[in-house]
C-alpha positions as CSV (number, residue, x, y, z in Angstrom):
1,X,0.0,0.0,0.0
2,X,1.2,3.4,-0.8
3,X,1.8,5.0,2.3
4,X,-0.5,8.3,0.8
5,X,-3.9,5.9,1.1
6,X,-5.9,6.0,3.9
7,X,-5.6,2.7,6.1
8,X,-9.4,2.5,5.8
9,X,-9.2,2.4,1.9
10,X,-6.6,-0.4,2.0
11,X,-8.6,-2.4,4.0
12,X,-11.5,-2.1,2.4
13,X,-10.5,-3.2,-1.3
14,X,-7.7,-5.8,0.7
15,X,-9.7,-7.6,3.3
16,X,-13.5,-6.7,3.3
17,X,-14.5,-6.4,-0.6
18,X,-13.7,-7.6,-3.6
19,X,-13.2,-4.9,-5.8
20,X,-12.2,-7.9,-9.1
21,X,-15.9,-9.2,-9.1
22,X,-17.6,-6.1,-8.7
23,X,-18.3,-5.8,-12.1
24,X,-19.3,-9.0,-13.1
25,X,-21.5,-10.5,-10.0
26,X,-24.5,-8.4,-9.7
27,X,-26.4,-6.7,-12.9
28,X,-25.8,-3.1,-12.3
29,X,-21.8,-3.9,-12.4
30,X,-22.1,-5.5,-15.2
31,X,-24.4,-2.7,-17.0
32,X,-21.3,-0.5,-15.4
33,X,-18.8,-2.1,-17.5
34,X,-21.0,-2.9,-20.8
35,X,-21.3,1.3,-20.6
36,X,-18.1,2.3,-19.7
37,X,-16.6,0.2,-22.5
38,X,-18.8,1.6,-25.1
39,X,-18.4,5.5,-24.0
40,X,-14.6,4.7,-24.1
41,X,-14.6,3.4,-27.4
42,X,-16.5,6.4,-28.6
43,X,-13.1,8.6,-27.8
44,X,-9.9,6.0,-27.9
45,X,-7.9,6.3,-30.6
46,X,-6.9,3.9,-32.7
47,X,-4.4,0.7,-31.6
48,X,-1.8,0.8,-30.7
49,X,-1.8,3.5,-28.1
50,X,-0.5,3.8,-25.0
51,X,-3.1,4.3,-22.0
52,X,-2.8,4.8,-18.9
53,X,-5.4,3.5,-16.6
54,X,-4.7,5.0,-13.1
55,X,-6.7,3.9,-10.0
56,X,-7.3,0.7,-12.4
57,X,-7.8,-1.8,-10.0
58,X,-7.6,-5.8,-10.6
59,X,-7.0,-4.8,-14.6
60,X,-10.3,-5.3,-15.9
61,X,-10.5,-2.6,-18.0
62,X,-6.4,-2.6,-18.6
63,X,-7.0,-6.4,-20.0
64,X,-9.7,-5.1,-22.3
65,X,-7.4,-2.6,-23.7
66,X,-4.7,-5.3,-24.6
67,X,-7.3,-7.6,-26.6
68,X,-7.9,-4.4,-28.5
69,X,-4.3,-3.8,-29.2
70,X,-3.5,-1.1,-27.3
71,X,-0.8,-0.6,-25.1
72,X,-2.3,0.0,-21.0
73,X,-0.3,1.1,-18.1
74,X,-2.0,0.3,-14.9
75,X,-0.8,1.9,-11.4
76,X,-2.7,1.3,-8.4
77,X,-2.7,1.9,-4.6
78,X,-3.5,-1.6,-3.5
79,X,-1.1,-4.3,-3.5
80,X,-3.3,-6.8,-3.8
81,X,-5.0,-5.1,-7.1
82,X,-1.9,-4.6,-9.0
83,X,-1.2,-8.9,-8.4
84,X,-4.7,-9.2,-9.5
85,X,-3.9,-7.0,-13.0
86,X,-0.9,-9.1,-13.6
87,X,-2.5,-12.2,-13.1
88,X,-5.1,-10.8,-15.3
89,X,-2.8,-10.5,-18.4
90,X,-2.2,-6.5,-18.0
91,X,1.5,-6.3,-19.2
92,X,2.8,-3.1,-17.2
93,X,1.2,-2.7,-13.3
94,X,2.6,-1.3,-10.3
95,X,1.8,0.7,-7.4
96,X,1.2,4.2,-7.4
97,X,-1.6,7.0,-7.1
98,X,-2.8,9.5,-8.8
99,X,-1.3,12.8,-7.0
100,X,2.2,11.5,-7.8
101,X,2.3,9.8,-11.1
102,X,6.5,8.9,-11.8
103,X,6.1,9.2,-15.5
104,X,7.2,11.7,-17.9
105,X,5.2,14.7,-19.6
106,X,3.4,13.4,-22.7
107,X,3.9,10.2,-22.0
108,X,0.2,8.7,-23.0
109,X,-2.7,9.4,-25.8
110,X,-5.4,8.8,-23.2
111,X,-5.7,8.6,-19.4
112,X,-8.3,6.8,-17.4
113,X,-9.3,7.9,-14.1
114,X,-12.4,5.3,-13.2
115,X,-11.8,5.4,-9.4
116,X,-9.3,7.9,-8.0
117,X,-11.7,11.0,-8.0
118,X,-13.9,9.0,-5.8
119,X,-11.6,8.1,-3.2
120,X,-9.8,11.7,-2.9
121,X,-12.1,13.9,-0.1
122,X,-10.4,17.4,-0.5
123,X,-10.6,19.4,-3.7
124,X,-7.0,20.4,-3.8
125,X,-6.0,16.5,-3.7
126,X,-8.4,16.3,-6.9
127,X,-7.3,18.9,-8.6
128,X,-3.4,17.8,-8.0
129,X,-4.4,14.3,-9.7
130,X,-6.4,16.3,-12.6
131,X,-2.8,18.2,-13.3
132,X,-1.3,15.0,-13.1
133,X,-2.9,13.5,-15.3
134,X,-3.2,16.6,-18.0
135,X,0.8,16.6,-17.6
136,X,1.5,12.5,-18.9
137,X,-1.2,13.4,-21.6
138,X,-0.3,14.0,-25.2
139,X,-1.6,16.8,-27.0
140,X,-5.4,15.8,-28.5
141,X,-5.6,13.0,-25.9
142,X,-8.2,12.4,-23.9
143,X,-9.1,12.1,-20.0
144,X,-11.8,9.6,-18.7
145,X,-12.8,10.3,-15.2
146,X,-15.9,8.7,-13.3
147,X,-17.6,10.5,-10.3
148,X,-20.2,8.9,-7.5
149,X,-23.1,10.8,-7.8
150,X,-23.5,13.2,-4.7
151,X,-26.9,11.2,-4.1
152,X,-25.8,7.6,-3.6
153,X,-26.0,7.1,-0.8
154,X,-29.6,8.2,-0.4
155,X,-30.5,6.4,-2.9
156,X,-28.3,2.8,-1.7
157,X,-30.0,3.2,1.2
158,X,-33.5,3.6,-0.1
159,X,-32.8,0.6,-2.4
160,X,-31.2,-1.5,0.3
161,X,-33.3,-1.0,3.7
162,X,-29.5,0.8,5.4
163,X,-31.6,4.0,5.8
164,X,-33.0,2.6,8.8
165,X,-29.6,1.9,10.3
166,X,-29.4,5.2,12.5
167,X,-25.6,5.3,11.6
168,X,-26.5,5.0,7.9
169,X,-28.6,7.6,7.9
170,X,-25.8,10.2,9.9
171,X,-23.8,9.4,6.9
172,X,-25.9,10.3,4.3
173,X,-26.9,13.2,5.9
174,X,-23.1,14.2,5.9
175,X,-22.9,13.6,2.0
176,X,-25.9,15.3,0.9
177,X,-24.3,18.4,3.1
178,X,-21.0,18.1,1.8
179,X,-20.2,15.0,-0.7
180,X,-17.7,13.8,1.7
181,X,-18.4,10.1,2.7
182,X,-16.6,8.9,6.1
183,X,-17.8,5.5,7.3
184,X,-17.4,5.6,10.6
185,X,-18.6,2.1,11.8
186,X,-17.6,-1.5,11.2
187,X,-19.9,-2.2,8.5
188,X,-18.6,-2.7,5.3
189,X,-21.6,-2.4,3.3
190,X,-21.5,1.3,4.0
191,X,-18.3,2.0,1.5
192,X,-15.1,3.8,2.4
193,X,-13.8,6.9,2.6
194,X,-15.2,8.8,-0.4
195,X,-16.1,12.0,-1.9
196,X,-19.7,12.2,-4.0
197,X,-19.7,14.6,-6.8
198,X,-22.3,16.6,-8.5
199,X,-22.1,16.8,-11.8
200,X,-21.4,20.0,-12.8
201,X,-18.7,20.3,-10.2
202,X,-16.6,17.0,-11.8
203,X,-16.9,19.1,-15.0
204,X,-15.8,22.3,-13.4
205,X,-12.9,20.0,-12.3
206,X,-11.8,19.1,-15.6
207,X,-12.4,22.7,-16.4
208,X,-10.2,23.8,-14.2
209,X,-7.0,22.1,-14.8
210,X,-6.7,22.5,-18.3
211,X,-9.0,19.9,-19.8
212,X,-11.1,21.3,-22.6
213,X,-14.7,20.1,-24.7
214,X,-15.8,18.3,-21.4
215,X,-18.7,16.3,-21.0
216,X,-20.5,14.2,-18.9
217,X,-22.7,11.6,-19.3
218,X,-24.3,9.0,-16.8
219,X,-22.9,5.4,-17.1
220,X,-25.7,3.3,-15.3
221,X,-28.2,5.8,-16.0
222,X,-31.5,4.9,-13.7
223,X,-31.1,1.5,-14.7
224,X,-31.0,0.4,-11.0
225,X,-35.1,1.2,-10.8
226,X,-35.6,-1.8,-12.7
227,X,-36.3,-4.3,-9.8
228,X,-35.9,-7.4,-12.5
229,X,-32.5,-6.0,-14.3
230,X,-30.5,-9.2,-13.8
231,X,-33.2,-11.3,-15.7
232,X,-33.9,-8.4,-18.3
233,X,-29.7,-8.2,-19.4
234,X,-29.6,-12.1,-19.7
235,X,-31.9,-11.8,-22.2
236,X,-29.9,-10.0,-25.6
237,X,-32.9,-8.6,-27.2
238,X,-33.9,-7.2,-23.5
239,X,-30.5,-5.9,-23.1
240,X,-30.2,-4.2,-26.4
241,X,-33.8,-2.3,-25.4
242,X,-32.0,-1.4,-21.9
243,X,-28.8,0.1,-23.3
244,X,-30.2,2.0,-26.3
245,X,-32.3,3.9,-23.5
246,X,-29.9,4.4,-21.5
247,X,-28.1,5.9,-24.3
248,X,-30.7,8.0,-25.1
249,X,-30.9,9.7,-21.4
250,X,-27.4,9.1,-20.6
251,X,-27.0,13.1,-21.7
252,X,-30.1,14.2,-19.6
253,X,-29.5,17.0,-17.5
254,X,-31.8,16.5,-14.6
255,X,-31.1,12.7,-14.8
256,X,-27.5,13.3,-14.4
257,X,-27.1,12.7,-10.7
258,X,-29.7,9.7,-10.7
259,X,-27.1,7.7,-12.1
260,X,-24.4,5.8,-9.6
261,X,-21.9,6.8,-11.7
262,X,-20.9,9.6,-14.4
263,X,-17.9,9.6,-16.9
264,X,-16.3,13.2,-17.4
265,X,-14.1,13.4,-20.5
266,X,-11.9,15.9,-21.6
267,X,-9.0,16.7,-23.9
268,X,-5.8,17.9,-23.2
């Protein structure tokens, strides 16, 4: 663990969750990755390029990028992660975080950031890791980077009964206030340390530090209101109605923080 990660974070992604099924176990991960792969595609440049995917986790998206051709660089925080991206096939992964990135300027045609933002409370920390990553990037090349929306927990806690955990509801009281998520019991169904953004203020982000012709658009859209989405993505004709609408209000502006996730992307 880099010694710049909370102890909390460590042990949430090394010893209470695993962070390398997330996206394949339950329907709205997997809706999560069919989305973020297609919005990426929409912006990558052609293969070969070289990517770096920071905060990438166990390398799923990292080993998606190398059956595409391209050329990913994973660093990651978590030990364990970075073992779990090798063993996944990703060819370059090490430790490291996104404040402090130990490569070169213009070192990459795109830059993915599916998890840092998230994890970083303070707005100077996220703005540090948004120069960060504008410095590795190329001229033209693009930045992906994904945001909670402010209202997850509120609505996690709806969907899953933990509003009527007292604690649970402290909590989300403190987000909607001030988007900065602190779990401060032993339950690990209540997330980590975290920061919840509105939209606009990822975008003003981006903004900010240099990025230019951002937008946003919501990943899972409101696909988690559908109480039967499991059975309706294992059917492909099903899925294909699910992901077309989604497309079509994935752009929505008072849908935009309904969604549990958001992709900004920019250009450098």
């Amino acid at each position: 663990m880099d010694p710049l990660i909370p102890s909390e974070i460590d042990e949430h992604y090394s010893d209470l969750y695993a962070e390398s099924q997330r996206l394949s176990e339950d329907a709205l991960g997997r809706i999560e990755l069919i989305r973020t792969k297609e919005i990426l595609e929409r912006h990558l440049p052609k293969a070969p390029a070289e990517i770096l995917d920071i905060g990438g986790g166990p390398g799923v998206y990292s080993a998606w990028l190398t059956t595409l051709g391209h050329r990913p660089t994973l660093i990651d925080p978590i030990d364990l992660h970075v073992q779990q991206a090798r063993e996944a096939g990703v060819p370059t992964a090490a430790l490291g975080v996104a404040g402090h990135l130990e490569f070169t300027n213009d070192s990459f045609d795109a830059v993915l950031m599916l998890g840092p933002l998230y994890h970083l409370q303070e707005r100077a920390d996220r703005l540090m890791a948004l120069r960060e990553a504008r410095r590795v990037l190329r001229q033209g090349g693009f930045l992906f980077a994904a945001g909670i929306t402010r209202y997850a927990s509120a609505i996690d806690g709806f969907d899953s009964g933990f509003i009527d955990h007292e604690d649970f509801e402290r909590i989300v009281h403190v987000d909607l206030a001030t988007g900065k998520h602190t779990n401060h019991t032993a339950d690990p169904r209540f997330f980590t340390t975290a920061f919840f953004h509105l939209p606009d203020e990822l975008v003003e982000e981006l903004e900010s530090t240099g990025f230019t012709d951002v937008e946003i658009v919501a990943v899972e859209g409101v696909s988690w209101a559908a109480r039967d989405l499991d059975e309706r993505i294992s059917d492909p004709d099903r899925l294909r109605a699910v992901l077309d609408l989604l497309r079509r209000l994935e752009s929505a502006p008072s849908l935009l923080g309904a969604t549990p996730h958001f992709l900004a992307i920019g250009r450098a």
